[in-house]
N, C-alpha and C positions, 0 to 999 in steps of 0.2 A: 083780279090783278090790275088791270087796265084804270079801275074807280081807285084805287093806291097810289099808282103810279102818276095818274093824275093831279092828285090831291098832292101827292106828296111831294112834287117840284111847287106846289103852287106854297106851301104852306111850310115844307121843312128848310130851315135855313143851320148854317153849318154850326153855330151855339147849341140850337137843340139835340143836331146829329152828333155833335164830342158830347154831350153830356149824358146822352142814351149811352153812347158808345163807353164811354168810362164807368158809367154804372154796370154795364156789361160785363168788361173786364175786370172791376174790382171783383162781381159773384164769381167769379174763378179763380182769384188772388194771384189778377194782372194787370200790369199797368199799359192802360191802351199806349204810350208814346214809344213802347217796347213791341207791341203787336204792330202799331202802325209800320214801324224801322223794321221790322221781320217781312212785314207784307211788301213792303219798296225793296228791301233790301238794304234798308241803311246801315250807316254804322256808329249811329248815333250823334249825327248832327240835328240838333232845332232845327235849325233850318231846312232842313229835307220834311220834317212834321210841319212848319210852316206850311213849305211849297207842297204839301198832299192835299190838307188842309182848302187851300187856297184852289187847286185844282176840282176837289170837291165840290165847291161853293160855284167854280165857274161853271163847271157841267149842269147842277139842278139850277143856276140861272140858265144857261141854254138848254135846259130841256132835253138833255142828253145822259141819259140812264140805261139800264139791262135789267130786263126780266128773261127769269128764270124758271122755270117748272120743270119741276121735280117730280118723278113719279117712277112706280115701278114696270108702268105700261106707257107709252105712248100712244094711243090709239089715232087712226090715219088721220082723223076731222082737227087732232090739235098738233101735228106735223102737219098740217095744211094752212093752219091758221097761223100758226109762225112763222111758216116760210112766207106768206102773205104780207103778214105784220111787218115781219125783216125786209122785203122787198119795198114797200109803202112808207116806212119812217123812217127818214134819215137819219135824225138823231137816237132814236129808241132801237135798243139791239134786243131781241128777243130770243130765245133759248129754248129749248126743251132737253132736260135730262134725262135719259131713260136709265134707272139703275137696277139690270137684273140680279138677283140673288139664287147663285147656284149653291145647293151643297147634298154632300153625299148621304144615303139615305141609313148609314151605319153608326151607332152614336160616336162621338167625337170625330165624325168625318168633318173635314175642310169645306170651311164657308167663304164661297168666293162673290164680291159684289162686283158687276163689271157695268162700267158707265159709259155708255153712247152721248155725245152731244147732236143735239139734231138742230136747225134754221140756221146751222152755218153756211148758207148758199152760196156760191161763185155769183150767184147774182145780188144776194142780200152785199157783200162784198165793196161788190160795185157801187152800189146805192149806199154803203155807207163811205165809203172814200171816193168820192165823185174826182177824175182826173189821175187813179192810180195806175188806172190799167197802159200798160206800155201801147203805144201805139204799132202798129203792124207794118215793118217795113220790108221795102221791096228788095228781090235779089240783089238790086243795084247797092241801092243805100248801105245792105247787108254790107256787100262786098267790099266800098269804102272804107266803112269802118275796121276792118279785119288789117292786120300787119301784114308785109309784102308776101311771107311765106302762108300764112295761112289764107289769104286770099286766094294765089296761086292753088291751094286744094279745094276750097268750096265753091274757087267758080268752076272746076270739073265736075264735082259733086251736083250745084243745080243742071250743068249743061247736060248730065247724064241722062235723065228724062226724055232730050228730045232728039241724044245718038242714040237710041233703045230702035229697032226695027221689029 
């Protein structure tokens, strides 16, 4: 996936990707500009196919893609390696799907797939939106910001800690 991934910011440019993509759609007798407005949620302006388009082309110039794996196991060594991966590249967001398959052992009993997403880290997170994390402020600053009334309860709230005997 990684030898893909690679090749494929270096070498796929967004003429090649609408033209895959519309041969795609036409073998299901669909018109990708109808898939694309489904998948944004347009409602049928050009312009929103433009601007996807255009947002497409500026990601695989910056090198900012997602992989994904897919599988019906996870096993620990490749949740380890994404969480890795996810923490280590900023622009590459990495994935693992786990899709189990329940169903009952009586014929026509109910087939349930249920999907876990795994290397979505509170640290990959971080590493990928560098300056999201709110900064941690102090009771004080707290307290300023709070209107007259509700400051009046949570500065008893923090002082309660230190009337406690």
């Amino acid at each position: 996936m990684l030898d893909y991934a690679a090749n494929g910011v270096e070498y796929w440019d967004i003429d090649r990707l609408r033209q895959a993509a519309t041969e795609t759609a036409q073998k299901q007798d669909k018109s990708l500009d109808e898939e694309v407005l489904r998948l944004i949620g347009g409602t049928g302006d050009p312009a929103a196919i433009d601007a996807f388009s255009h947002q497409v082309a500026s990601n695989l110039k910056k090198h900012r893609v997602r992989l994904i794996f897919v599988s019906d196991s996870a096993p620990r060594e490749l949740r380890r390696l994404v969480e890795f991966l996810n923490e280590e590249m900023a622009n590459v967001e990495v994935l693992a799907v786990e899709v189990k398959q329940f169903q009952g052992s009586h014929p026509g009993a109910v087939q349930a797939l249920v999907p876990r997403v795994l290397g979505a880290t509170e640290t990959a997170r971080q590493v990928k939106e560098p300056g999201t994390r709110k900064p941690t402020l102090t009771p004080e600053e707290f307290l300023a910001r709070c209107n007259p009334e509700a400051r009046e309860f949570f500065a008893r709230v923090v002082d309660l800690p230190t009337k406690r005997d």
